[in-house]
N, C-alpha and C positions, 0 to 999 in steps of 0.2 A: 693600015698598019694597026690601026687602032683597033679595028676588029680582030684582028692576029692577040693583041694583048690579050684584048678580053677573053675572046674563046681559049688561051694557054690559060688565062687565070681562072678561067671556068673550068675549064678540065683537072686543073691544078687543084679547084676546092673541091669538086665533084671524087677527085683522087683520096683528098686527106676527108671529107665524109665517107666513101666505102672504108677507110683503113679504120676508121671509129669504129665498123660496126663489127669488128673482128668480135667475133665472143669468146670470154672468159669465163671462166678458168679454162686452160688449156693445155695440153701435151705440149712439151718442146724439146728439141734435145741443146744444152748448152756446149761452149767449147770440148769441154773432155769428156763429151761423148753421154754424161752421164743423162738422164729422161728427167725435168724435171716440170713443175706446175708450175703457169703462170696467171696472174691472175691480180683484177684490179685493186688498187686501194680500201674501196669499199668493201670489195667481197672477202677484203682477207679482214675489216675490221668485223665484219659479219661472222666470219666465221669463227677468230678469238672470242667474240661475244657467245658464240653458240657452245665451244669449247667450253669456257667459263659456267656459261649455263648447264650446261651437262654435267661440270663438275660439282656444279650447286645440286643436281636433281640427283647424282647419287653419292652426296653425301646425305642431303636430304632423306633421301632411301633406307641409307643405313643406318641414322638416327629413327625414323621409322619403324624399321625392324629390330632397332635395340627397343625403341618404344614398345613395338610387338612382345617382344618375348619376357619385356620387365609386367607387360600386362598380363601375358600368359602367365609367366611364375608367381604375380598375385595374386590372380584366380586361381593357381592351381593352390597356392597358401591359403587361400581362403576357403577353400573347398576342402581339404585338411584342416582347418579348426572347427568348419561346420562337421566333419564326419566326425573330431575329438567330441564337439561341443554336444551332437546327437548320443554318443556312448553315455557322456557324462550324464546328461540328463534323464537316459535308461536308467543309467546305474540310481540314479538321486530318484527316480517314481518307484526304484524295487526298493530301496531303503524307508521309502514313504510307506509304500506297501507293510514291509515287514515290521517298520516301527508303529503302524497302527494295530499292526496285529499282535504289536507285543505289550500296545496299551492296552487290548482285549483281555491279555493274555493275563498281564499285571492286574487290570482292575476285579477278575475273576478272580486272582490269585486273595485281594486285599478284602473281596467281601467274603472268601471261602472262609479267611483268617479273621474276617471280625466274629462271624459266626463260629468259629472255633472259640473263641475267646468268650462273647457270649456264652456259650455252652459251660466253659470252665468259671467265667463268674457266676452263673447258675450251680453248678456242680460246688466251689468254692460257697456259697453263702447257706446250700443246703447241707452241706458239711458241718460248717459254723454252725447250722442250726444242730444237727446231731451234737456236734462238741458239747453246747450248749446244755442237750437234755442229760448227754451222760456227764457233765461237772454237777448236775441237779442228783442226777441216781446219785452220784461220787458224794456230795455233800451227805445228802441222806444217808448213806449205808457208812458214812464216818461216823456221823449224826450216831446211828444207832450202833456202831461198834462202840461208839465213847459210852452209851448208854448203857450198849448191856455189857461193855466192861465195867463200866464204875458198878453196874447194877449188879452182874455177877459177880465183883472182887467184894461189894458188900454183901452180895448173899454166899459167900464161901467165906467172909468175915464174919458174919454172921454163925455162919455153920460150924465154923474152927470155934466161934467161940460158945456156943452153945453147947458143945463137943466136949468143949474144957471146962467149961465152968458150969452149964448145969446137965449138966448130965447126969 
């Protein structure tokens, strides 16, 4: 009888070892009918876990691609000040340009004008000097109007009176 036991508790372990190796996750249909998954302890903390994770990898993601596209609209903001910042600096080498060529333009202007002015202080002191000779002739020919007025009013005083009295 004793070997009766053991071979029933043998078969009996041998029973609940095959019902262990049942594999899960599995199809089942419950009372009403409806199909549902069964499946161990583990595999459903596994699989929360993997959910959770997934929900981490696409938030992950889309923080990502907000990172993307804040990096793109930086680049592309900065590829707009570099294309601003290239005009500008056009613009600032034509102004260089034209401003040097307008000191050309001025410093010809400032020697043409000293040379004018030279010219007229030459012109001015050769002038002064004509002034000079004809206040010289002016002098002299008062000189000699006073002369030969006083000279002729006495020789027609003279002559008046020679006229009248000895005549």
């Amino acid at each position: 009888m004793k070997k009766l036991y053991i071979f029933t508790i043998l078969i009996f372990l041998l029973n609940i070892a095959s019902a262990q190796k049942i594999e899960y996750p599995r199809y089942d249909v419950d009372s009403l009918g409806n199909t549902v998954v069964i499946m161990t302890v583990e595999q459903a903390q596994k699989l929360d876990n993997s959910v959770e994770l997934l929900l981490l990898l696409e938030k992950l993601n889309s923080q990502s691609q907000d990172y993307d596209i804040i990096c793109i609209k930086t680049i592309n903001d900065l590829n707009n000040i570099i294309s601003i910042q290239k005009i500008e600096i056009s613009k600032l080498k034509e102004y260089l340009k034209n401003k040097d060529e307008q000191i050309l333009t001025l410093l010809s202007e400032a020697s043409a004008y000293e040379k004018k002015v030279n010219i007229l202080e030459q012109e001015v002191s050769n002038r002064q000097g004509v002034i000079d000779e004809k206040d010289k002739q002016i002098k002299n020919l008062k000189t000699k109007i006073i002369i030969g007025g006083v000279g002729g009013g006495v020789a027609i005083t003279g002559l008046i009176l020679f006229i009248l009295f000895g005549g």
